[in-house]
Biopython code that builds the backbone (N, CA, C, O; Angstrom):
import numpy as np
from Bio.PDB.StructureBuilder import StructureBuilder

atoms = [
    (1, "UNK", "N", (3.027, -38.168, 12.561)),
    (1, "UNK", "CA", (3.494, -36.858, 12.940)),
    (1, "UNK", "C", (4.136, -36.127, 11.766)),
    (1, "UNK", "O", (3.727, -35.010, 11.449)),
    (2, "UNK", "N", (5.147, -36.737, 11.103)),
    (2, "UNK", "CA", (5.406, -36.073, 9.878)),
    (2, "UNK", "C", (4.384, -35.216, 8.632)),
    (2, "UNK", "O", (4.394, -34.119, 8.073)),
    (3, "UNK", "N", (3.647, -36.313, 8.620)),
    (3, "UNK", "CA", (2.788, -36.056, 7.526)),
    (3, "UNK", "C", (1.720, -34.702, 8.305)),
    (3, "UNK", "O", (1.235, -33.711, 7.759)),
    (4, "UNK", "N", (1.671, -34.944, 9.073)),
    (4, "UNK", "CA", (0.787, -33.619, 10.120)),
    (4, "UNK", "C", (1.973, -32.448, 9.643)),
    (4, "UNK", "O", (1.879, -31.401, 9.003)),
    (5, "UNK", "N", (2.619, -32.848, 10.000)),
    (5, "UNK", "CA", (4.001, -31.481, 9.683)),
    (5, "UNK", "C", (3.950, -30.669, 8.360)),
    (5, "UNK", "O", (3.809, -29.475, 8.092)),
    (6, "UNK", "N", (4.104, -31.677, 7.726)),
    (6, "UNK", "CA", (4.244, -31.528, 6.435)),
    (6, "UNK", "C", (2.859, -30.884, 5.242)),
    (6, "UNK", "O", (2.948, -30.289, 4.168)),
    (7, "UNK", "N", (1.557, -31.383, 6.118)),
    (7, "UNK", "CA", (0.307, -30.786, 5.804)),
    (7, "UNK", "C", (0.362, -29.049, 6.376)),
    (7, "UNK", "O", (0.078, -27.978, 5.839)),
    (8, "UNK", "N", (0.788, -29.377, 7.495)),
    (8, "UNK", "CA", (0.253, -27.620, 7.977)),
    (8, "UNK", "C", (1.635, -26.800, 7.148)),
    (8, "UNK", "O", (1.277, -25.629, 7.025)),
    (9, "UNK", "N", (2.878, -26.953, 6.619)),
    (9, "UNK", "CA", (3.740, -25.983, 5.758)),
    (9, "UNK", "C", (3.426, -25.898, 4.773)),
    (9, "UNK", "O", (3.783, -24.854, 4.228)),
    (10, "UNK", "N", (2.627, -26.840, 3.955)),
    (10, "UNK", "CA", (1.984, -26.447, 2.731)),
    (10, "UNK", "C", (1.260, -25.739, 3.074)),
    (10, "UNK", "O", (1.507, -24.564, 2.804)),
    (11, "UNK", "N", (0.157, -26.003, 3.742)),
    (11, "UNK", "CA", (-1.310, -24.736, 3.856)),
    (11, "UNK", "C", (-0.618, -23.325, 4.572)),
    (11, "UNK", "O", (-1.146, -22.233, 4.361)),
    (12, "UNK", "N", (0.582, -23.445, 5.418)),
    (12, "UNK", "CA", (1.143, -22.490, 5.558)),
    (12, "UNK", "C", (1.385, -21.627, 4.255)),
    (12, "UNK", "O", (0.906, -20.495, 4.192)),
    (13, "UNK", "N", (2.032, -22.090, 3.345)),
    (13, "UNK", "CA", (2.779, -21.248, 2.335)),
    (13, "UNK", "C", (1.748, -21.207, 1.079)),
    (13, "UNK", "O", (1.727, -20.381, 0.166)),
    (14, "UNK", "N", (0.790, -22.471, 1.313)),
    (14, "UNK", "CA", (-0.718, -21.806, 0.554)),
    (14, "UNK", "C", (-1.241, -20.414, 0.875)),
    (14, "UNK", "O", (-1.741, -19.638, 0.061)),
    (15, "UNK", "N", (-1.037, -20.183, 2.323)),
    (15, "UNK", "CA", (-1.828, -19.258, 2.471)),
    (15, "UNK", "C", (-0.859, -17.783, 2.221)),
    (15, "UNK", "O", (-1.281, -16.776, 1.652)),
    (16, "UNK", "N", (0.286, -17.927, 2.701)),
    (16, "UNK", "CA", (1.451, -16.667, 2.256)),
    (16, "UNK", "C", (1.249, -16.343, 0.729)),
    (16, "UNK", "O", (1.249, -15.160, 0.389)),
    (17, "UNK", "N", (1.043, -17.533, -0.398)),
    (17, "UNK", "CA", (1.221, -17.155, -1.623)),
    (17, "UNK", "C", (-0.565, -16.349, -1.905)),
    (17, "UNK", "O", (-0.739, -15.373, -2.635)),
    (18, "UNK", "N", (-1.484, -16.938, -1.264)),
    (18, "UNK", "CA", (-3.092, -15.802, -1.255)),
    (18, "UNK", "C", (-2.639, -14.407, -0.573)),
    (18, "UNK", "O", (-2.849, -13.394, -1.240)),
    (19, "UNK", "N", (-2.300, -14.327, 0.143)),
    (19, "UNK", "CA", (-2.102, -13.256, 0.989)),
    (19, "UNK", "C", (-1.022, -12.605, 0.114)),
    (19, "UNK", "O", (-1.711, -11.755, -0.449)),
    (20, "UNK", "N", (-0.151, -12.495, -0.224)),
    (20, "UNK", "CA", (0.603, -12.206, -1.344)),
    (20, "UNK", "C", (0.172, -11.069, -2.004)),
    (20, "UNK", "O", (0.275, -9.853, -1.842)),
    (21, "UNK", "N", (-0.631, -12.255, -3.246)),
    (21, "UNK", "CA", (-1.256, -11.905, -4.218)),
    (21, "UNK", "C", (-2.741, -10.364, -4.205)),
    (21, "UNK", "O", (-3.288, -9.658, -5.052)),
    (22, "UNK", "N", (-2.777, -10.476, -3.293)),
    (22, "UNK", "CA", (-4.078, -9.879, -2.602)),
    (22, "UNK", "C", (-3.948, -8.136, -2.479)),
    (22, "UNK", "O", (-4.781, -7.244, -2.322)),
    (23, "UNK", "N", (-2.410, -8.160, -2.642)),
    (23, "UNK", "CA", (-1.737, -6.618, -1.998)),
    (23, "UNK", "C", (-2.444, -5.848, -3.471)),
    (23, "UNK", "O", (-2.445, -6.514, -4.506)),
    (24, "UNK", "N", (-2.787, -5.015, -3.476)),
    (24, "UNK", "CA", (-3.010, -4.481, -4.835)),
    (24, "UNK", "C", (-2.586, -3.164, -4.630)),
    (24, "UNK", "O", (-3.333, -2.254, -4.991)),
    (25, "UNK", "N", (-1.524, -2.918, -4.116)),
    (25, "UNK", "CA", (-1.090, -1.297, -4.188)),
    (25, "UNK", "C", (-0.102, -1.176, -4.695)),
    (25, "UNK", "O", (0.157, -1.938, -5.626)),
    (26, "UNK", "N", (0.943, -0.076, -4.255)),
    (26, "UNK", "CA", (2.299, 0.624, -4.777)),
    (26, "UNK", "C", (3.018, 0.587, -4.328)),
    (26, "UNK", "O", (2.596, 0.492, -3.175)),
    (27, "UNK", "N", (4.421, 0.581, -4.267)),
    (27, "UNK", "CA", (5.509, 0.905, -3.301)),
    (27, "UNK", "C", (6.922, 1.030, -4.183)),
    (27, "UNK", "O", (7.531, 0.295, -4.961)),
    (28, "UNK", "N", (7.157, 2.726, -3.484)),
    (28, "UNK", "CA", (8.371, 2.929, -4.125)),
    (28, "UNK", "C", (8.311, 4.554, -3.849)),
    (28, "UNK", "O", (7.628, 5.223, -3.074)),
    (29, "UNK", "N", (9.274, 4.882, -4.774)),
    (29, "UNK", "CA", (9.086, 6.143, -4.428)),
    (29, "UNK", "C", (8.124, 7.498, -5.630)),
    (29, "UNK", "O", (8.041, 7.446, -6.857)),
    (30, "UNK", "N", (7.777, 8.136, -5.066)),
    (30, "UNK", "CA", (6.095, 9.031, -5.305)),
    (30, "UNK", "C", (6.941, 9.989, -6.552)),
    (30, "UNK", "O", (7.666, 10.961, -6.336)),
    (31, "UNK", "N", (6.642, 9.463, -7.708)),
    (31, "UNK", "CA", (6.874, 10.185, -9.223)),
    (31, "UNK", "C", (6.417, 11.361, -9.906)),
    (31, "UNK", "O", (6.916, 12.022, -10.817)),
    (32, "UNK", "N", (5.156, 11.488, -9.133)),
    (32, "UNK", "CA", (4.473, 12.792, -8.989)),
    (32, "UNK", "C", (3.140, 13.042, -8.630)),
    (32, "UNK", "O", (2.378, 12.144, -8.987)),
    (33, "UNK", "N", (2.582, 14.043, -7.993)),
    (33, "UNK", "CA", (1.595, 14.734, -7.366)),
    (33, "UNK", "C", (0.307, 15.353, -8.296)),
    (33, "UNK", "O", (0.549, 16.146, -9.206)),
    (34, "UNK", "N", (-0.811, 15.003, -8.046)),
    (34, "UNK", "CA", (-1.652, 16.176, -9.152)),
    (34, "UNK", "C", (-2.904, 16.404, -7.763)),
    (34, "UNK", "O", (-3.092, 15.809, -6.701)),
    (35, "UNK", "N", (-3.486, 17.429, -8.365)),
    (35, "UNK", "CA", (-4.508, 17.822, -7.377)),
    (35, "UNK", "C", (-4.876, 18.193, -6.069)),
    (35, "UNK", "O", (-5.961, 18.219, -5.486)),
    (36, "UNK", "N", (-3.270, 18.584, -5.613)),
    (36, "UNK", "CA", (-3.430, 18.847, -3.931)),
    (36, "UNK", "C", (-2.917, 17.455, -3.176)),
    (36, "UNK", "O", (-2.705, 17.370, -1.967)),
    (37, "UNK", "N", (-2.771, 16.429, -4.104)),
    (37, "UNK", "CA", (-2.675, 14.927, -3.545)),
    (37, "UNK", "C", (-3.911, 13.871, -4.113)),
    (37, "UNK", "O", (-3.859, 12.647, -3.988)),
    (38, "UNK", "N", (-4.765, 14.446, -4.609)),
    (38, "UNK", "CA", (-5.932, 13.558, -5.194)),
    (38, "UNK", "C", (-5.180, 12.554, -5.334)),
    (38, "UNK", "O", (-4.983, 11.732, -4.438)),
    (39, "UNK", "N", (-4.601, 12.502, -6.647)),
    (39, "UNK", "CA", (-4.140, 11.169, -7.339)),
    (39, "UNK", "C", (-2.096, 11.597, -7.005)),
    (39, "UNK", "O", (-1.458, 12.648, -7.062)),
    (40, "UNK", "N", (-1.716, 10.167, -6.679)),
    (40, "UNK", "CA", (-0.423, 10.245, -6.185)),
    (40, "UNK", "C", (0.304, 9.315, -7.544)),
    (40, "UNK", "O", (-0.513, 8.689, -8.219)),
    (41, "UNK", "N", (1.606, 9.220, -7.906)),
    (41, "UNK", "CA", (1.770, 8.146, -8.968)),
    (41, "UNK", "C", (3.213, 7.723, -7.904)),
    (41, "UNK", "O", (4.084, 8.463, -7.447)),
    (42, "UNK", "N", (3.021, 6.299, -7.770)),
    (42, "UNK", "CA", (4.087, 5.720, -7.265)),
    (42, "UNK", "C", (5.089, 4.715, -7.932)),
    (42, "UNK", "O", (4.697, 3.719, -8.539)),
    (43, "UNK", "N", (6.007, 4.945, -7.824)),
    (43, "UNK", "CA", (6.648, 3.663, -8.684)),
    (43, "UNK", "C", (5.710, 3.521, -10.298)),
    (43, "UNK", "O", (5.571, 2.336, -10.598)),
    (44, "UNK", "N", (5.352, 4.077, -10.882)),
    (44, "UNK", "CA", (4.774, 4.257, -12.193)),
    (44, "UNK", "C", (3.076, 3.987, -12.169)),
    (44, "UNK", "O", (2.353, 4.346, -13.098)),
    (45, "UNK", "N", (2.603, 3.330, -11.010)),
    (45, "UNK", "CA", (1.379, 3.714, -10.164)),
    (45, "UNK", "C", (0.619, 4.389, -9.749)),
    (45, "UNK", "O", (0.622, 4.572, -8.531)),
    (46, "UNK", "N", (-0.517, 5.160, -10.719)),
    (46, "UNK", "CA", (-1.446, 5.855, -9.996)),
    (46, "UNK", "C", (-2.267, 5.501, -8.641)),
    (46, "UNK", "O", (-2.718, 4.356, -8.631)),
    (47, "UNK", "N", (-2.548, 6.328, -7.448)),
    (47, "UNK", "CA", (-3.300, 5.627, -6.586)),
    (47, "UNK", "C", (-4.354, 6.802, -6.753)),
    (47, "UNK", "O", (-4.109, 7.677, -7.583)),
    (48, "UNK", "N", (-5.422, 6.854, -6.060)),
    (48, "UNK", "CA", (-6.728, 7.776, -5.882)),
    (48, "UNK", "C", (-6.166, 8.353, -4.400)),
    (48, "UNK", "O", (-5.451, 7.474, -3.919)),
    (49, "UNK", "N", (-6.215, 9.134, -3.807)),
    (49, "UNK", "CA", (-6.217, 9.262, -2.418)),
    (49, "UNK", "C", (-7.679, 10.052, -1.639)),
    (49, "UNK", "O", (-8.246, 11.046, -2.093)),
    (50, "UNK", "N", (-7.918, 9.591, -0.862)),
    (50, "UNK", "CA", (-9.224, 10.280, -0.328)),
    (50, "UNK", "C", (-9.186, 10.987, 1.053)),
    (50, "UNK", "O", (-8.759, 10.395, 2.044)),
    (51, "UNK", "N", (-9.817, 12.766, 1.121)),
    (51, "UNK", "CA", (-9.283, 12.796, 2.345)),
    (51, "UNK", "C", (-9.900, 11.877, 3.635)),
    (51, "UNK", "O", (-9.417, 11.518, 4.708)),
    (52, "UNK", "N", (-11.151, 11.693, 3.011)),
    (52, "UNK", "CA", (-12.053, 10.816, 4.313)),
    (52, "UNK", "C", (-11.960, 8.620, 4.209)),
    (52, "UNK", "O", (-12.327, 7.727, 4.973)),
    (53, "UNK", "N", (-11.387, 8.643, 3.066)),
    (53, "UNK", "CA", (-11.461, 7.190, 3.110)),
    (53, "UNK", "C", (-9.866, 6.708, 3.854)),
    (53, "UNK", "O", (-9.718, 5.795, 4.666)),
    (54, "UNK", "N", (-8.471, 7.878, 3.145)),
    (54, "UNK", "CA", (-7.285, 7.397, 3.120)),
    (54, "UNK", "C", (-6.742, 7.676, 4.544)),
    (54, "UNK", "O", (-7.007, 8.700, 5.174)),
    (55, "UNK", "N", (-5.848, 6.525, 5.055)),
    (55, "UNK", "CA", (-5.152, 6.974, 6.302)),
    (55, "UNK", "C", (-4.094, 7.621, 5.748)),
    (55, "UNK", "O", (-4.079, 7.248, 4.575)),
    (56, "UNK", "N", (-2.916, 8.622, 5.992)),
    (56, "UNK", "CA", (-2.017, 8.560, 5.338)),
    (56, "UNK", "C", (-0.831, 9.336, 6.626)),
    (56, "UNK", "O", (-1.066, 10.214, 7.456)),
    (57, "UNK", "N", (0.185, 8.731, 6.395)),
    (57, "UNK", "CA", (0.737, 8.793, 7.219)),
    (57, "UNK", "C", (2.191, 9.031, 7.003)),
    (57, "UNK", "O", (2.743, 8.125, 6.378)),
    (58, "UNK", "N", (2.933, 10.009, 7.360)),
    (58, "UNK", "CA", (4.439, 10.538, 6.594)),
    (58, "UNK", "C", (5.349, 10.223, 8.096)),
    (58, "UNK", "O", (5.119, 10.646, 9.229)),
    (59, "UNK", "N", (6.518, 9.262, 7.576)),
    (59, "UNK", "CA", (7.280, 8.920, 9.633)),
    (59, "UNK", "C", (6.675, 8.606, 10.452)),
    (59, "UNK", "O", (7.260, 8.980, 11.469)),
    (60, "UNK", "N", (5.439, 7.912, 10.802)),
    (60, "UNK", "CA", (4.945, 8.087, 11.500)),
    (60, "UNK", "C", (3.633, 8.280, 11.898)),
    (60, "UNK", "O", (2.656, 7.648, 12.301)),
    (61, "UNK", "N", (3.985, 9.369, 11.635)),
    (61, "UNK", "CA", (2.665, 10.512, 12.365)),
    (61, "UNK", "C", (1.168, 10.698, 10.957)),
    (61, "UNK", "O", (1.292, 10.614, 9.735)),
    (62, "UNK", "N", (0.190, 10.897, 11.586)),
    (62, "UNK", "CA", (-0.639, 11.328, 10.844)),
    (62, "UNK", "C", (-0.562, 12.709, 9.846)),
    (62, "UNK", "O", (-0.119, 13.767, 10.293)),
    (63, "UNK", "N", (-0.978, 12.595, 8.639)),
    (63, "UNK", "CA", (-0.418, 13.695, 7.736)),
    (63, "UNK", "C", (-1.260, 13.673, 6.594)),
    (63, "UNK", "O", (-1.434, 12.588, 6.040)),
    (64, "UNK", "N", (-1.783, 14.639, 6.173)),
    (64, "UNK", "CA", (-2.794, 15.189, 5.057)),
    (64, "UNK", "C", (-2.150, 14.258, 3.311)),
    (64, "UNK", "O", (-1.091, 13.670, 3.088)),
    (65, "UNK", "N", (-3.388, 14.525, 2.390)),
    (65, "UNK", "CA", (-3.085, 13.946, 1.225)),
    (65, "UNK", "C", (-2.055, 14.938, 0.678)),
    (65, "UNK", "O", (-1.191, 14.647, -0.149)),
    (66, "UNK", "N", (-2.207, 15.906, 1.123)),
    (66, "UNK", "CA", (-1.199, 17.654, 0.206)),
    (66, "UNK", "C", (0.163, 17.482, 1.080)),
    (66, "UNK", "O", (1.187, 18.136, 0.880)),
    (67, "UNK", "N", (0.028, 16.674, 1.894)),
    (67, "UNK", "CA", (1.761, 16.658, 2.345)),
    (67, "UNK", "C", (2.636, 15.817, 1.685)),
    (67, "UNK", "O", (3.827, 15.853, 1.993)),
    (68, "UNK", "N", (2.250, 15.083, 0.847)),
    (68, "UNK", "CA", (2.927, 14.190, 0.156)),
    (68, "UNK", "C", (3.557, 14.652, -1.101)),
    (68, "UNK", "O", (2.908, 15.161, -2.014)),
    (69, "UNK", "N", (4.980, 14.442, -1.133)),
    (69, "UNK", "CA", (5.694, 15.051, -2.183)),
    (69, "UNK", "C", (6.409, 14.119, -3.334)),
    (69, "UNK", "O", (6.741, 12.963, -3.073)),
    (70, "UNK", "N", (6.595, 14.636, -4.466)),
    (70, "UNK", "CA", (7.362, 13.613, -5.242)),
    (70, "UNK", "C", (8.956, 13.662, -4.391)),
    (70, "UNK", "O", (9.588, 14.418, -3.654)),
    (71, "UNK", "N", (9.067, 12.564, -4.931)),
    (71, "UNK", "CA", (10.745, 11.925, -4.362)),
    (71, "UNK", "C", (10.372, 11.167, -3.230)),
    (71, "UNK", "O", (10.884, 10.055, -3.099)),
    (72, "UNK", "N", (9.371, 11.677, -2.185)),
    (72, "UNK", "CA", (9.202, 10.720, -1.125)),
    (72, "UNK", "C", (9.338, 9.082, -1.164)),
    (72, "UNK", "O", (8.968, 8.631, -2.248)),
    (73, "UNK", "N", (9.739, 8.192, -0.321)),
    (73, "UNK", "CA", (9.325, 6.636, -0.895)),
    (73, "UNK", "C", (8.260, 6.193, -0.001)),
    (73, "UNK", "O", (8.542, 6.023, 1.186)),
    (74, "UNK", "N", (6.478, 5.880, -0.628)),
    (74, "UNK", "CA", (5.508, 5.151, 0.213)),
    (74, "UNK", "C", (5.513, 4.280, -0.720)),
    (74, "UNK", "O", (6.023, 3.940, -1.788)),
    (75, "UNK", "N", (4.222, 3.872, 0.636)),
    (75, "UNK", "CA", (3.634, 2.212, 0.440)),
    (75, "UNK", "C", (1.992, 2.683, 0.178)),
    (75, "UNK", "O", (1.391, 3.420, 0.960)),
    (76, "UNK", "N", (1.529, 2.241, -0.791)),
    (76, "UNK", "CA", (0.210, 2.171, -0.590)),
    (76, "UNK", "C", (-0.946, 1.064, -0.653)),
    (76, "UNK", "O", (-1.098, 0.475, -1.723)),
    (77, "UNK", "N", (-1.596, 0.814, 0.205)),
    (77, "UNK", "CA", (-2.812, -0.279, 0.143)),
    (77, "UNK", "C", (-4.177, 0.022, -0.256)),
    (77, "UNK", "O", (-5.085, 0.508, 0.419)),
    (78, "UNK", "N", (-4.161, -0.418, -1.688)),
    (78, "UNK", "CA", (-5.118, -0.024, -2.664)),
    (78, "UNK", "C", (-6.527, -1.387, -2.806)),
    (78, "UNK", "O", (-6.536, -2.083, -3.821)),
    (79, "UNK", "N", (-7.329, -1.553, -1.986)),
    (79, "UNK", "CA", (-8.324, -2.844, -2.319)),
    (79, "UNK", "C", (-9.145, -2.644, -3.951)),
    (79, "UNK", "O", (-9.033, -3.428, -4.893)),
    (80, "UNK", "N", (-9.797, -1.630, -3.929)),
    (80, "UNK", "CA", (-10.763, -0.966, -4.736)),
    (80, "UNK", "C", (-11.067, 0.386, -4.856)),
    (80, "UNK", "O", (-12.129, 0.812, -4.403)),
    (81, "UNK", "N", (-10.301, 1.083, -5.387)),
    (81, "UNK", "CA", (-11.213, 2.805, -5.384)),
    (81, "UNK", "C", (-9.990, 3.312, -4.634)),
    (81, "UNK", "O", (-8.991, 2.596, -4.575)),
    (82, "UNK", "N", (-10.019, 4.651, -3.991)),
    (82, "UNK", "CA", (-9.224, 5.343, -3.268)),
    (82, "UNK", "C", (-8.379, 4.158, -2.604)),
    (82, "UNK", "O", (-8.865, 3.028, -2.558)),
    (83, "UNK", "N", (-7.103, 4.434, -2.088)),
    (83, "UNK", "CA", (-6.566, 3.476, -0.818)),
    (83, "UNK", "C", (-6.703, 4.103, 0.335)),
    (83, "UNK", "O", (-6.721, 5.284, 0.682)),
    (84, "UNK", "N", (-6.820, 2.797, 1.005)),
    (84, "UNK", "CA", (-7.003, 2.878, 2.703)),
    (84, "UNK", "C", (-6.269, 3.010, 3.350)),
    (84, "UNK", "O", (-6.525, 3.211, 4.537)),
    (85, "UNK", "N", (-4.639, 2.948, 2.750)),
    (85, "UNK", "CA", (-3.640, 3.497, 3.731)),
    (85, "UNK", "C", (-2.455, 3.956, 2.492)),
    (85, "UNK", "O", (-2.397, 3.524, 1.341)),
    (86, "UNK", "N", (-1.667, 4.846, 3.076)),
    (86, "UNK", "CA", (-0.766, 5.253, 2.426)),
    (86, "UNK", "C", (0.286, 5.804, 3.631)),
    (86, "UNK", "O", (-0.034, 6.724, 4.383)),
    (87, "UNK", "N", (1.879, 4.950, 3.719)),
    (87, "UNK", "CA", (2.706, 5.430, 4.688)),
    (87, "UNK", "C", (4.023, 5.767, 3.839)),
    (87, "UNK", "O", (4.663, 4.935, 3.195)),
    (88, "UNK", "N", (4.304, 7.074, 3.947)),
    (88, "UNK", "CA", (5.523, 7.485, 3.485)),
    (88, "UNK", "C", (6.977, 7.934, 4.392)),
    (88, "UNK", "O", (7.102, 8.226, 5.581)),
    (89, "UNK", "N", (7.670, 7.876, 3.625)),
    (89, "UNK", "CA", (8.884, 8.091, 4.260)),
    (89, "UNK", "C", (9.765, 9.665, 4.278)),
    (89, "UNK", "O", (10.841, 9.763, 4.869)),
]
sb = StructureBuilder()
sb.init_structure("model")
sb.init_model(0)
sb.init_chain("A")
sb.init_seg("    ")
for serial, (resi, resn, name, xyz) in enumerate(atoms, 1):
    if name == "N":
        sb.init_residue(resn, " ", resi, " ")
    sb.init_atom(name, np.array(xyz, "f"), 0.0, 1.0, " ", f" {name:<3s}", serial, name[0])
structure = sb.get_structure()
């Protein structure tokens, strides 16, 4: 029983440290704006934003790439190319 224990918290925290690693976005607060929102820079982070690929979301609620302002603080989830989500505060 131990050793059962002790197998599944490793592969547990195997898998937290993949999952981790995997995040490839931004988070912090939005340094500045170019293009209506095209490209956002976060925490010293450029992201792409897309109006048809990106969710983006300000409190909440659903909200355009041009609503996003510097000073705001988001999060963004960047896989490849534009990100797929962006939630600000």
């Amino acid at each position: 029983m131990k050793i059962t224990g002790v197998l599944f918290a490793a592969a547990f925290a195997l898998s937290m440290i993949v999952a981790g690693s995997a995040f490839a976005g931004a988070s912090g607060k939005v340094d500045g704006v170019e293009g209506e929102g095209r490209k956002v820079t976060i925490a010293g982070k450029t992201v792409d934003i897309s109006n048809s690929k990106t969710k983006v979301t300000i409190k909440g609620k659903a909200a355009k790439r041009g609503d996003i302002k510097a000073g705001m603080t988001c999060t963004a989830d960047v896989d490849s190319g534009a990100a797929a989500m962006v939630a600000c505060k």
